[in-house]
C-alpha positions as CSV (number, residue, x, y, z in Angstrom):
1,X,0.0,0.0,0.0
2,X,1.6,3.3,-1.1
3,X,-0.1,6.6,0.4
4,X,1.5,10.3,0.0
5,X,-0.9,12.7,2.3
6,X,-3.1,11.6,5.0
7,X,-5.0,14.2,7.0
8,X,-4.9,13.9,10.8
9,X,-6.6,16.5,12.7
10,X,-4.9,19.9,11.4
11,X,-1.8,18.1,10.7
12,X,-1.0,16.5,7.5
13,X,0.9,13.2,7.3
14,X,3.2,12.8,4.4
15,X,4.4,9.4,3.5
16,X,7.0,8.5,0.6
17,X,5.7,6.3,-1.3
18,X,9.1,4.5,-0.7
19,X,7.8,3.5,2.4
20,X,6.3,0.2,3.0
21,X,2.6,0.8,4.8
22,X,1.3,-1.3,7.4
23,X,-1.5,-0.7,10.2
24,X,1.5,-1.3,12.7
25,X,3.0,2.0,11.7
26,X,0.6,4.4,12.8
27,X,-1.3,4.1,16.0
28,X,-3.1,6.2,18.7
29,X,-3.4,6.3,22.6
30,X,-6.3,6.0,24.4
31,X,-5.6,9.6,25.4
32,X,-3.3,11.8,28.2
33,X,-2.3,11.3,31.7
34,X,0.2,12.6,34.0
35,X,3.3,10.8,34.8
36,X,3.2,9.1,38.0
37,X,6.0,9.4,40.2
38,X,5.3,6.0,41.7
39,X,5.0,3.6,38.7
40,X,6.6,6.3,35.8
41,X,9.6,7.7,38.3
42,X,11.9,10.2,36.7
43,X,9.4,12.5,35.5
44,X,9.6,16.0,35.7
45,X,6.5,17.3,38.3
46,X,3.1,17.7,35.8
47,X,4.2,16.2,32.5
48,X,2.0,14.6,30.2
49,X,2.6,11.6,28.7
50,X,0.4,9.1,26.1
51,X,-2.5,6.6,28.1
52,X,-2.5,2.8,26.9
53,X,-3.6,1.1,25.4
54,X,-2.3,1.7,21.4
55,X,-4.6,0.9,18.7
56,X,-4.1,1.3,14.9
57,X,-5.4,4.0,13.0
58,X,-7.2,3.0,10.3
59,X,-6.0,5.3,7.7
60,X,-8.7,4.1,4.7
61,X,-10.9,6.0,7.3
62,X,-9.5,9.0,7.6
63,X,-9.2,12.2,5.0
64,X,-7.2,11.1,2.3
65,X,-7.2,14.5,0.6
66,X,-4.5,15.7,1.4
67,X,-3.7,18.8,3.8
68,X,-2.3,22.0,3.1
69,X,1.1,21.6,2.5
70,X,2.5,23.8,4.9
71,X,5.6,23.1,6.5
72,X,3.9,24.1,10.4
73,X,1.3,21.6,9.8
74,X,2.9,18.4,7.8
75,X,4.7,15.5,9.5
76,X,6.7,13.7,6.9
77,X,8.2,9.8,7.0
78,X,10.8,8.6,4.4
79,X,13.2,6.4,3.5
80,X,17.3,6.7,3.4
81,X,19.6,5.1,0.9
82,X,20.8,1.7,2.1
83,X,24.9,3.2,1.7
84,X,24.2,6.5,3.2
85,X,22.9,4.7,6.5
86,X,25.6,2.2,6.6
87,X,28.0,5.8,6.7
88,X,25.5,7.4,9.2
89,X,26.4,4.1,11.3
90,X,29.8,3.8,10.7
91,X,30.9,7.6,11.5
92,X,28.3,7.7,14.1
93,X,30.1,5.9,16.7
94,X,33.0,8.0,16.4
95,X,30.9,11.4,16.4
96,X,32.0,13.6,19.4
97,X,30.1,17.0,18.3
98,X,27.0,17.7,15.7
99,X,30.0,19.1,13.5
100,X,31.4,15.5,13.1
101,X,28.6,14.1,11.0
102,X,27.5,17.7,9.3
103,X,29.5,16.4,6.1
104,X,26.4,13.7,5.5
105,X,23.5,17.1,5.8
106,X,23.6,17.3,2.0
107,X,23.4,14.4,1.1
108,X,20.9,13.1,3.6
109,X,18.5,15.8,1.9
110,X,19.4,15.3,-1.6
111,X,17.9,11.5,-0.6
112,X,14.4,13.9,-0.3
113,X,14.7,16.5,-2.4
114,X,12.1,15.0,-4.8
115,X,9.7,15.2,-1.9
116,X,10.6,18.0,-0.1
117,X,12.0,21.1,-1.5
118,X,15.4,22.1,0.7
119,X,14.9,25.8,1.8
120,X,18.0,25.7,4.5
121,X,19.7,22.6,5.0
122,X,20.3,21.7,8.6
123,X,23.9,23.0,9.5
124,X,25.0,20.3,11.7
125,X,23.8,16.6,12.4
126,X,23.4,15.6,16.3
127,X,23.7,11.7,17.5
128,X,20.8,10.9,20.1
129,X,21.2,8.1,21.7
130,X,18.4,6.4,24.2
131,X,17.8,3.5,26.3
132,X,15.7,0.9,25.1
133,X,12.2,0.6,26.6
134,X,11.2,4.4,27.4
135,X,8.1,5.5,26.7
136,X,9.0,8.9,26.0
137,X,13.0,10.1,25.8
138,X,13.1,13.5,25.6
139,X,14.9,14.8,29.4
140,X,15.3,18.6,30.8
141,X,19.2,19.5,29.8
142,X,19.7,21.2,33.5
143,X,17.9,17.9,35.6
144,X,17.8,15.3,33.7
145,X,13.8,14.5,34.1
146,X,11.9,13.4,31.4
147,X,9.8,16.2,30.4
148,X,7.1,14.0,28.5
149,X,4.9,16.0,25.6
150,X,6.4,19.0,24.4
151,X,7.2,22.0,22.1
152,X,10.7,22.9,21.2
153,X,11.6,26.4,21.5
154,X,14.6,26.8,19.7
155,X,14.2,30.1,17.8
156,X,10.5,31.2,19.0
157,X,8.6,32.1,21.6
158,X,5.4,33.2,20.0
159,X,2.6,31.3,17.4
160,X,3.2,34.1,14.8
161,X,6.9,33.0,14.9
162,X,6.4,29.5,14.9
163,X,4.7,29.1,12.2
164,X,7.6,30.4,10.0
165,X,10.7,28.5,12.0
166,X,11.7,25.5,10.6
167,X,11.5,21.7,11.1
168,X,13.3,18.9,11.9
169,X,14.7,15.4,9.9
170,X,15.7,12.6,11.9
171,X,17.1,9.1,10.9
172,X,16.5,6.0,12.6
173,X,20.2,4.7,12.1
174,X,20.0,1.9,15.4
175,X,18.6,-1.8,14.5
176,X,15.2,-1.5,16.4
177,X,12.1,0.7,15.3
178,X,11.3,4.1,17.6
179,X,8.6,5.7,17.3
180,X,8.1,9.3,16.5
181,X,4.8,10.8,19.3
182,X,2.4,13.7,17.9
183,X,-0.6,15.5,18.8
184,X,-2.6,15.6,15.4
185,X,-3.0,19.9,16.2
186,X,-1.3,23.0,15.4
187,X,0.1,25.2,18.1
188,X,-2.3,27.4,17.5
189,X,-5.3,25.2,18.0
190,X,-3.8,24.2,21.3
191,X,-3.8,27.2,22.2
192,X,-7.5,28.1,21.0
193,X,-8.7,25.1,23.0
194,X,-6.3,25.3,25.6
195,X,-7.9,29.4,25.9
196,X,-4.3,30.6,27.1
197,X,-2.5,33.4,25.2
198,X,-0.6,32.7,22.0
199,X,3.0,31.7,22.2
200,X,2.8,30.3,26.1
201,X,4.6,27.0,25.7
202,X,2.9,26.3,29.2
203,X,-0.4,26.3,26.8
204,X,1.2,22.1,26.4
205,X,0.2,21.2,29.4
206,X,-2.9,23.8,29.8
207,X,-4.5,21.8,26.8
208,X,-3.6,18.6,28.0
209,X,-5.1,18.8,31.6
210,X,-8.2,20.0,29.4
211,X,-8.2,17.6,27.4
212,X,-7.3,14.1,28.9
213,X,-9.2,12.0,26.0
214,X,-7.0,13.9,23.5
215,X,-5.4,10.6,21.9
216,X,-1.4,11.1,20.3
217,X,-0.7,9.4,17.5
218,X,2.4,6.9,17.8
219,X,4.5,6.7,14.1
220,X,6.6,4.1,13.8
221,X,9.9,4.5,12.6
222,X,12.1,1.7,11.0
223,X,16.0,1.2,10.8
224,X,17.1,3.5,7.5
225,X,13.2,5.8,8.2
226,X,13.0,9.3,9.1
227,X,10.6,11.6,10.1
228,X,10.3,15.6,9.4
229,X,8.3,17.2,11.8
230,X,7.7,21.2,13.0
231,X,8.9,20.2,16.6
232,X,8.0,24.1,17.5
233,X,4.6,24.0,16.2
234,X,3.0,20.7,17.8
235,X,3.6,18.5,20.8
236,X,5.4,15.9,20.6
237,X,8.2,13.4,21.5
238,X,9.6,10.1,20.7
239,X,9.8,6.4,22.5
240,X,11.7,3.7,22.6
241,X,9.1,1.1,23.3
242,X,9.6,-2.2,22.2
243,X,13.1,-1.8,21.1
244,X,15.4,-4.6,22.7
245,X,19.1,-2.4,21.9
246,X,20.3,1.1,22.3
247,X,17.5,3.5,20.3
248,X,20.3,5.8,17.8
249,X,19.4,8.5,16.1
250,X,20.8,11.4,13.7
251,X,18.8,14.6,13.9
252,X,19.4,18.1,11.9
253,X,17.0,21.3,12.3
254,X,16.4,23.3,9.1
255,X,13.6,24.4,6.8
256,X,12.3,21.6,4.8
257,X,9.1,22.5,2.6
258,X,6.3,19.6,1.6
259,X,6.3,19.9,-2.2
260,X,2.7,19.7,-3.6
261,X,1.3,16.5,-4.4
């Protein structure tokens, strides 16, 4: 089964036809809860994190049609050349900055140029590296907590901004799937529903505490896959559930446009 655009709340998602479909790669939760500091410990206090069970989405169900096409609302999943993730792999181990794998950016987007047009291609290429079994992996750089859901902040601070920063590719280069966690809504309908003012990135967890039967959509991510995504403009994160070895990953930030279908 080959699909391109599948609409999903506000949020269009875009998959190569490369890809090979199956009802395993995109599921939803049965909505939000807070973490637990008993059974979920190493939490930071109040975050949000997807309620089991996972179920498949049925995308012959859903819009087909397509979404807009803008970058702030399309989450992308493609494929990588076989040779250029053997590299990845190979020069990853050695990496000891984001500069030490920057030489594979262009090449890595030339792979989805046919898909995406390349505004700004990211400048540098980070190695993440995560546990196996977490349900979400994303952790505060000053404690260490797991913040659960989330919106990045890297260059903005306000919805007007946000919608014009860029987007994020990142390759699955470990041996185990991940999975890649998103709320099917724009930051500005979070914040509509949420009724907090635009920009907050409190309005996360506003909307969520609002909205507890909110489900999050769970896309799976396979060895040599990567998803694009507008970390600033939706919540999100990613997991390691499932995964028996150390979840790897290369990630670059930079402005990556859905061409039209």
């Amino acid at each position: 089964m080959s699909l391109r655009d599948v609409q999903l709340g506000d949020i269009s998602l875009r998959v190569s036809p490369a890809i090979r479909w199956s009802p395993e790669k995109l599921t939803a939760s049965a909505g939000l809860m807070q973490a637990d500091a008993e059974t979920q410990p190493g939490y930071a206090t109040g975050a949000w994190v997807p309620r089991p069970p996972w179920q498949p989405v049925d995308v012959l169900r859903v819009d087909r049609r397509g979404g807009s096409g803008r970058r702030p609302r399309t989450v992308g999943l493609v494929s990588v050349a076989a040779d250029l993730l053997e590299r990845l792999r190979s020069d990853a181990h050695g990496a000891r900055s984001a500069g030490s794998l920057a030489h594979f950016a262009a090449e890595l987007c030339a792979g989805v140029s046919g898909e995406w047009t390349i505004a700004t291609a990211p400048r540098s290429l980070s190695l993440g590296r995560s546990p196996p079994g977490l349900a979400t992996v994303t952790r505060d750089p000053v404690t260490g907590a797991f913040v659960g859901l989330h919106v990045d902040s890297f260059h903005a601070n306000y919805d007007e901004c946000r919608a014009a920063v860029g987007n994020r590719i990142s390759v699955n280069i470990g041996t185990d799937p991940r999975f890649f966690l998103f709320i099917p809504l724009s930051f500005r309908a979070l914040f509509m529903r949420a009724g907090r003012p635009a920009g907050r990135t409190d309005v996360v967890a506003s909307f969520m505490a609002a909205n507890p039967g909110q489900p999050v959509l769970r896309l799976r991510v396979d060895p040599g896959e990567a998803y694009i995504a507008p970390t600033e403009s939706i919540a999100h994160d990613a997991s390691s559930l499932g995964a028996a070895v150390e979840d790897l990953h290369v990630t670059g930030r930079g402005v990556l446009d859905p061409r039209p279908c």
